[in-house]
C-alpha positions in Angstrom: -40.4 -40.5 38.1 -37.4 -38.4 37.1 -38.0 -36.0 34.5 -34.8 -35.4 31.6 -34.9 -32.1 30.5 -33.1 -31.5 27.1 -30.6 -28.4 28.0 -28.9 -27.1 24.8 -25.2 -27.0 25.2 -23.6 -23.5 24.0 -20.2 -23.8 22.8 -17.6 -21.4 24.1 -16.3 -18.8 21.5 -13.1 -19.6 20.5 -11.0 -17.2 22.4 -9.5 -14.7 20.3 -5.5 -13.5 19.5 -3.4 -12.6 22.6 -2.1 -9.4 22.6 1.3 -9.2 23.2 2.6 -7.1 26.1 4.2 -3.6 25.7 7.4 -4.8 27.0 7.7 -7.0 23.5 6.0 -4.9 21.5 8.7 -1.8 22.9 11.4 -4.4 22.4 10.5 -5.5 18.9 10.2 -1.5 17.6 14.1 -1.0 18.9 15.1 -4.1 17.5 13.6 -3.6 13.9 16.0 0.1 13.7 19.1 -1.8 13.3 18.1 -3.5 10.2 16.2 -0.2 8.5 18.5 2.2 9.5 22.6 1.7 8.7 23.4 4.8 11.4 22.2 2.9 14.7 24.7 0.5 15.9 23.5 -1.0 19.4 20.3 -1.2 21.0 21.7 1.2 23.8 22.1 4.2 21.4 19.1 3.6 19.3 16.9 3.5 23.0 18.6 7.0 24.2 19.4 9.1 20.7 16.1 8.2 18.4 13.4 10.4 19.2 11.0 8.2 16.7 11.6 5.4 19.1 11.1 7.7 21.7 7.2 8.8 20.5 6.8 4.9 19.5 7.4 4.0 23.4 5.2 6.8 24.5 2.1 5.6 22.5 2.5 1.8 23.4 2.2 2.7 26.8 -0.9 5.3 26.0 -2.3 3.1 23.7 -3.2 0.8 26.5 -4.5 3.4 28.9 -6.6 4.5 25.9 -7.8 0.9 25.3 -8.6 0.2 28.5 -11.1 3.2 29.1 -8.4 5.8 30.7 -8.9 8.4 28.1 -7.4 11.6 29.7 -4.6 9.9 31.3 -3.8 8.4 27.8 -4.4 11.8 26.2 -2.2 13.6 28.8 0.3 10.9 28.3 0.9 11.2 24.6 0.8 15.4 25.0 4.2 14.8 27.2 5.6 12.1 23.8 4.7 14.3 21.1 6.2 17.8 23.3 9.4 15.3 23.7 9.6 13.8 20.3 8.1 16.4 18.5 5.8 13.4 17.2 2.6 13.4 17.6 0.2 9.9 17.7 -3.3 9.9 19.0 -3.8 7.1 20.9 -6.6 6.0 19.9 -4.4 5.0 17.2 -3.8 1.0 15.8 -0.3 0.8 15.0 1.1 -2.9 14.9 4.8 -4.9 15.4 8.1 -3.5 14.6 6.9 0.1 13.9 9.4 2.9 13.0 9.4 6.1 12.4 13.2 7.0 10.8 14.4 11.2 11.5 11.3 11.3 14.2 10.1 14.9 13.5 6.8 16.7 12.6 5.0 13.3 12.1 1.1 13.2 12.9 -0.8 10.0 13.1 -4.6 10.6 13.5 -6.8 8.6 15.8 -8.8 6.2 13.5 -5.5 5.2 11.2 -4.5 1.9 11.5 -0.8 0.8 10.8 0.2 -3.1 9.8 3.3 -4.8 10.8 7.0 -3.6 9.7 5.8 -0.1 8.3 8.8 2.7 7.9 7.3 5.8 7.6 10.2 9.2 7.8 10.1 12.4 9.1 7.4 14.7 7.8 4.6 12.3 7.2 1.1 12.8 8.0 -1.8 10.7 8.4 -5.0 13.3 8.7 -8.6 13.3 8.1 -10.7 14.9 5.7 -13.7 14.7 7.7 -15.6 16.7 10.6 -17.5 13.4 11.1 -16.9 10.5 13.9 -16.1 7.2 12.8 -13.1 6.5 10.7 -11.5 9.4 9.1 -7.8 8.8 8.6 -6.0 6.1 6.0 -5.2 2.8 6.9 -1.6 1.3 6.1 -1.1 -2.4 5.3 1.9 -4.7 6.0 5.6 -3.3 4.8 4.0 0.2 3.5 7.0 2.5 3.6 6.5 6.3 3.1 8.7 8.7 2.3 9.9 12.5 3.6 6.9 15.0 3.9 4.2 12.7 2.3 0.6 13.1 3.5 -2.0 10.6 3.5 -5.6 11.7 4.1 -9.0 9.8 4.6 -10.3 6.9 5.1 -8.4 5.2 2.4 -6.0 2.3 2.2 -2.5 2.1 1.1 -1.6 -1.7 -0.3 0.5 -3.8 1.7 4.3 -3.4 0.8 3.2 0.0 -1.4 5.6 2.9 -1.4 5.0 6.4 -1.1 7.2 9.1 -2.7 8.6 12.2 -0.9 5.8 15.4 -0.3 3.4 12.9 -2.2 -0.2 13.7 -1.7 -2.4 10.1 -1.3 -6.1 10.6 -1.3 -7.2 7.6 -3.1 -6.6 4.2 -2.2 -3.5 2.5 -3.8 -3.0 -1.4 -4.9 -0.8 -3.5 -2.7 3.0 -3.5 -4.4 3.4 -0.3 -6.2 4.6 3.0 -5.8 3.1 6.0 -5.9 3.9 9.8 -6.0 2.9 13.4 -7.2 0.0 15.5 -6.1 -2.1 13.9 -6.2 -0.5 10.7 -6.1 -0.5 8.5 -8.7 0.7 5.1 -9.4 3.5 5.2 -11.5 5.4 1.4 -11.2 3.0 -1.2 -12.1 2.8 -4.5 -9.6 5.8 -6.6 -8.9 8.2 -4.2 -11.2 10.4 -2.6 -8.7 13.2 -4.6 -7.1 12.7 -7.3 -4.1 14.8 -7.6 -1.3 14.6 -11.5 0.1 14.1 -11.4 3.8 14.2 -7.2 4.2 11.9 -4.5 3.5 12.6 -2.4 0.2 13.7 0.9 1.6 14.8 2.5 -2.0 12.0 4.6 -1.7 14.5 7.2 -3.7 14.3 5.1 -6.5 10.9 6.7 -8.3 10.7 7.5 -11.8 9.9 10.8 -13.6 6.6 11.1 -14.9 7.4 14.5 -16.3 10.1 13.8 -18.0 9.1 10.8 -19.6 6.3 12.9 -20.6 8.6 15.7 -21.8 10.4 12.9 -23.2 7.5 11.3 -25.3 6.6 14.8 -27.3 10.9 15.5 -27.8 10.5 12.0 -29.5 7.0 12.7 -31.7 8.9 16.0 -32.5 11.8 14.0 -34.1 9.5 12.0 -35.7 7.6 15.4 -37.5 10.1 16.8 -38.0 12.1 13.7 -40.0 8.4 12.9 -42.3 8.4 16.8 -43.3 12.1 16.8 -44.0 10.7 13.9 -46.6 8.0 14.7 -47.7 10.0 18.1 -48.9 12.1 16.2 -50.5 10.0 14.0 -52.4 7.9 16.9 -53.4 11.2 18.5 -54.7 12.5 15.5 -56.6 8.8 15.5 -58.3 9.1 19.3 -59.3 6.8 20.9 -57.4 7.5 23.9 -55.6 7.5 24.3 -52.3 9.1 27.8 -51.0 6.2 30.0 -49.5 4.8 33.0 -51.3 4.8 36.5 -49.8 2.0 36.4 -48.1 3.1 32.9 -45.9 0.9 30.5 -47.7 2.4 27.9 -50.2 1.8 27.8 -54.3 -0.6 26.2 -55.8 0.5 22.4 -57.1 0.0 21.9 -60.7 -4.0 20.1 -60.4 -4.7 22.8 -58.1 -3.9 25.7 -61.1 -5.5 23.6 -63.4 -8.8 23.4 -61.5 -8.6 27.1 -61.1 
């Protein structure tokens, strides 16, 4: 007599993104240049002349030796990008598609940040830890982040996708995605949605921040005015009325007519 044994079936896990190869990924960061950057003008002189494509090619190709478990060669590998590109990107690193780095210079990217698709960042920029600790220690930028000249971005926080970072900015809390940010510490200083859109292109008028001092400098000019006008009449008011009001010797102001009478 046959005997049916009930054998629970385990579904196979769905299998999970593909990554794309380094050949397209390499191909997609020289091809996203020309529409950033107004200077490069074939893929032939962006390839040989741009040393922020340069340290971009360098950590695709450590990137994968890092992933897949060849840590010194990976390590030794990005060494030789950052002493050629002055650029230096841990490979450990998660950087995604159509990365660019515009004026490659003195850029550092830590090994726990993690970098979205179509980021800008320029020359200058740092992405640096605050901590001693394993685990993750360096910011994390979203889709369409674009940061500007010298700004530095430290810890584990998160910059919103298709934010803006000012010039020498110093991030260390986590921003909202759409605005802009800038000072020391950085502070968000266009609310969301109210800086211009570009259909199709990322924003890259990262020159266009406002002034925070001045408007501040600008608010107490204009409460000035306003003091200054509602003595002006109340002076003249008190002098249409009668009363005196030049000072006595000693600085302080006569007494108004109830005041003497109290006295």
């Amino acid at each position: 007599m046959a005997c049916v044994v009930d054998i629970p079936l385990v579904e196979p896990s769905p299998p999970g993104p593909v990554q794309p190869s380094v050949l397209k990924l390499i191909r997609e960061d020289i091809g996203c240049v020309r529409q950033r950057d107004p200077a490069a003008r074939s893929h032939l002189e962006t390839i040989l002349t741009y040393p922020g494509i340069h340290a971009v090619i360098w950590y695709r190709i450590a990137n994968r030796l890092w992933t897949g478990g060849w840590r010194f060669p990976a390590r030794l590998l990005s060494w030789f990008g950052r002493f050629a590109s002055n650029v230096d990107i841990h490979p450990g690193a998660r950087i995604g598609r159509r990365f660019f780095i515009d004026h490659g210079a003195c850029v550092v990217i830590g090994e726990t940040a993690e970098i979205g698709d179509d980021v800008t960042l320029y020359h200058g920029v740092t992405l640096g830890g605050t901590s001693w600790f394993p685990g993750k220690r360096h910011p994390t930028l979203e889709d369409r982040v674009v940061v500007g000249a010298g700004a530095k971005i430290l810890g584990p926080i998160t910059v919103g996708a298709g934010s803006r970072v000012g010039a020498n900015s110093v991030v260390i809390d986590s921003t909202p995605p759409d605005v802009t940010v800038v000072g020391i510490p950085a502070r968000v200083v266009r609310p969301q949605l109210s800086h211009r859109r570009v259909v199709g292109r990322i924003d890259l008028d990262h020159h266009l921040m406002p002034d925070p001092v001045g408007d501040a400098i600008a608010v107490l000019l204009d409460r000035v005015e306003f003091l200054e006008a509602r003595l002006t009449h109340m002076q003249r008011r008190a002098r249409d009325a009668g009363t005196p009001t030049t000072q006595r010797p000693n600085g302080t102001m006569p007494q108004s007519p109830m005041e003497s009478d109290n006295g």
